[in-house]
N, C-alpha and C positions, 0 to 999 in steps of 0.2 A: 504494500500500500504506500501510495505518494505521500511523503509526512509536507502536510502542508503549513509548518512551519518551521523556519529555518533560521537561526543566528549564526552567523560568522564575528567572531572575535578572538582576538587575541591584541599582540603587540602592536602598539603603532608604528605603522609604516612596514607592517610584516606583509603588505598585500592584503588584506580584507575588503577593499575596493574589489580590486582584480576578480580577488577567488569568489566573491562573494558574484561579482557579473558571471563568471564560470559558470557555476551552481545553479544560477536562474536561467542564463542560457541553455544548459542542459536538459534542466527539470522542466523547462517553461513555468516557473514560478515569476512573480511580480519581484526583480529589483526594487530595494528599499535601501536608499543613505543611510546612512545615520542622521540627519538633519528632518527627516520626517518625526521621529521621537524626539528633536532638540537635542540628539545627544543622549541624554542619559534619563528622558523621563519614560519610565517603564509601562505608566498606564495608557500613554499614548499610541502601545501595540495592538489594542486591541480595535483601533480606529484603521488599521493596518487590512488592506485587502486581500483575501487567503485566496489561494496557497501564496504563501511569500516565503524570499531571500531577506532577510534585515541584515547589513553590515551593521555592526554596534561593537566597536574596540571598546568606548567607553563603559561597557555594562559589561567587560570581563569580568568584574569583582564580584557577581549576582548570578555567575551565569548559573548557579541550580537552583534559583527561582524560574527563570527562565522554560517556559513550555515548549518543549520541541525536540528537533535536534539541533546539536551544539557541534560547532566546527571550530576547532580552533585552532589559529596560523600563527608561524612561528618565522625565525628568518635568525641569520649567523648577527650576532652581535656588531661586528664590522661594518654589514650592510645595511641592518638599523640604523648607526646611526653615519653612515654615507646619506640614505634617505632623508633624515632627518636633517640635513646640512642644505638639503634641494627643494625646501617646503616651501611654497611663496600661496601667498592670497590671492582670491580673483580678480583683482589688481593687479597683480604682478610684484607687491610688495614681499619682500623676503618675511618670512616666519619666524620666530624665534622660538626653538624647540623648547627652553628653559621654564616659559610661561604656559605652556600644556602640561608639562612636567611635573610642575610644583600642585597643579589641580592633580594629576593620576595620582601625584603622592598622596596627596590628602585623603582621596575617597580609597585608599589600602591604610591609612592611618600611618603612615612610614616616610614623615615629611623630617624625621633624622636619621632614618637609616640610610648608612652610607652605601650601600649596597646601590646596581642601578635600576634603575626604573624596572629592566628588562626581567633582571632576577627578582625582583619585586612578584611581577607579574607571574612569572612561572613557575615559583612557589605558591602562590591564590591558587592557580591555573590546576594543580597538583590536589589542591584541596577537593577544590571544584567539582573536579571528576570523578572523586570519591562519593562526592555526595549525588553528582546523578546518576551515578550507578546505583546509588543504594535506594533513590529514586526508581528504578527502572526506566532511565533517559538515555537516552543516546548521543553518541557524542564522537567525535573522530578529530584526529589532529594530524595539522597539514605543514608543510612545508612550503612555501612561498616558490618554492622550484617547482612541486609536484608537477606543478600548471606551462611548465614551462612548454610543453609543446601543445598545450589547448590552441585551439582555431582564436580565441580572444587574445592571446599572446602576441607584444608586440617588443620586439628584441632593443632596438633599441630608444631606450627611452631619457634621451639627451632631452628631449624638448620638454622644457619646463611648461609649458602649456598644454603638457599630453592630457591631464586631466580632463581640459574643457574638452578637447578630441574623443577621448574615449567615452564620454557621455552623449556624445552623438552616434555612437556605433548602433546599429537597430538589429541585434540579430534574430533570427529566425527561429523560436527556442522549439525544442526538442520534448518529448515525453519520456520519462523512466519511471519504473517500479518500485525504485529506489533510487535512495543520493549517490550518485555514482560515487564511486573512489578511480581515479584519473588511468584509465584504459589506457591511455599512450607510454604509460611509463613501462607497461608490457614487457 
């Protein structure tokens, strides 16, 4: 049976956009930003049109409240935060990673631990999983490569502007029985 709700979260800038368009391209589920919930308000899922993809990095800390299946992306430390260095606004203004930063800290309560953000996270992430299992939830964790030869995959991604491009892509989505796990890596 097609589980007709879907979170993807994890790290920022582990790809959650990406894998998260993957997913719904596949499923033919409705892509969801994260900006349709604001981010991190949870009751606004349910305003949400099913079957749905929700990317939601912010609501990794919740994820076994969270109804559904859980996906969660991961990526090498190095390439987090190379990503993190290439973040600008829809403007075109540079981001500054430090001010998203100090909020994730806060919502894990770990705004002195010297630890990073990343290992922050994937210790929750550890918990997390614990607890939807004991839920009876589902839940699968990715790699930010897995996807690397998905048809939505675009190799080079110099163009700081790839964002507003890839939100124009209209693909053709597909039906499965299940959430795939990525055939190509075969």
């Amino acid at each position: 049976m097609l589980r007709s709700r879907v979170y993807v979260l994890g790290q920022h800038r582990a790809g959650t956009t990406f894998i998260a368009r993957c997913v719904a391209h596949d499923t033919g589920h409705r892509f969801y930003p994260e900006e349709a919930i604001d981010y991190t308000r949870t009751e606004k899922i349910t305003e949400l049109e099913q079957p749905f993809v929700l990317q939601c990095p912010f609501l990794s800390h919740v994820a076994h409240t969270l109804a559904g299946h859980v996906i969660w992306c991961d990526r090498d430390d190095d390439e987090l935060i190379a990503s993190q260095q290439r973040m600008y606004d829809a403007d075109g203004h540079r981001l500054y990673w430090h001010h998203i930063e100090q909020g994730e800290r806060a919502r894990y309560h770990a705004l002195d631990d010297p630890r990073s953000l990343a290992s922050i996270k994937r210790d929750c992430w550890h918990l997390q999983k614990q607890r939807l299992t004991q839920r009876g939830q589902t839940w699968q964790e990715v790699d930010y490569h897995d996807y690397d030869g998905h048809p939505l995959h675009v190799a080079d991604r110099s163009n700081r502007y790839f964002r507003d491009v890839s939100q124009r892509i209209d693909p053709k989505p597909s039906r499965s029985d299940e959430i795939p796990v990525p055939v190509w890596l075969g």
